[in-house]
Structures are given as structure tokens and as C-alpha cells.
C-alpha positions, 0 to 999 in steps of 0.5 A, a space after each residue: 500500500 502507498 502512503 499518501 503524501 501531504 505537501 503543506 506550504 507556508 506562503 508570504 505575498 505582498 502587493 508590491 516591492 517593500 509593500 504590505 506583507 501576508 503570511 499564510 499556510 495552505 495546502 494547495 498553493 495555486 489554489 490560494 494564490 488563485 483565491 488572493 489574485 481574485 480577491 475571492 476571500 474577503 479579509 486582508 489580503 482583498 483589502 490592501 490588494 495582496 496578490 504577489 507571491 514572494 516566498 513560500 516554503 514547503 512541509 510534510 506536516 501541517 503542525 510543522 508548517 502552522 508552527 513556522 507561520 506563527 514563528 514568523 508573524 512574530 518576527 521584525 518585518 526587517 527579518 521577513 524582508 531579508 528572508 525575502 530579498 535573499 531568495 528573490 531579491 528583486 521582489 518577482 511574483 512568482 506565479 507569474 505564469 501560473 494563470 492566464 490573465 
């Protein structure tokens, strides 16, 4: 028998470069990213227009990805940048090509 295996993902958008900063978990990343792009989720994300994704981060567990997204909404948002600009400095959405507009 095969085991099933689950991807969780932590996600990070923003609306522009140094702009407002979302930090999320989902288990299908396309799927949410869809939701934010769409404003189909009234909250947050809908209100300041949060539709680029900047930096995600993948996981078996969702404990484990839950436990990281509660470290990192405590984190200086001097922390979240330098994670960020480290990965992708010039602040690209990167599902870029996942729709057609």
C-alpha cells in the first residue's frame, strides 16, 4: 500500500516591492494564490490588494508548517524582508505564469 503524501506550504505575498506583507499556510498553493489574485476571500489580503507571491516554503506536516507561520508573524518585518530579498531579491511574483490573465 502507498502512503499518501501531504505537501503543506507556508506562503508570504505582498502587493508590491517593500509593500504590505501576508503570511499564510495552505495546502494547495495555486489554489490560494488563485483565491488572493481574485480577491475571492474577503479579509486582508482583498483589502490592501495582496496578490504577489514572494516566498513560500514547503512541509510534510501541517503542525510543522502552522508552527513556522506563527514563528514568523512574530518576527521584525526587517527579518521577513531579508528572508525575502535573499531568495528573490528583486521582489518577482512568482506565479507569474501560473494563470492566464
Amino acid at each position: 500500500m502507498y502512503k499518501t503524501i501531504h505537501q503543506y506550504y507556508l506562503y508570504i505575498i505582498t502587493n508590491k516591492k517593500d509593500g504590505v506583507l501576508y503570511i499564510g499556510v495552505t495546502n494547495n498553493l495555486e489554489r490560494r494564490i488563485f483565491e488572493h489574485k481574485n480577491k475571492l476571500i474577503k479579509g486582508f489580503s482583498s483589502r490592501y490588494n495582496l496578490n504577489k507571491l514572494i516566498y513560500f516554503e514547503i512541509f510534510q506536516s501541517i503542525n510543522e508548517a502552522i508552527k513556522r507561520e506563527k514563528n514568523m508573524k512574530k518576527w521584525k518585518r526587517e527579518w521577513k524582508i531579508k528572508l525575502i530579498i535573499e531568495k528573490i531579491p528583486n521582489w518577482n511574483d512568482l506565479s507569474n505564469n501560473w494563470f492566464e490573465e
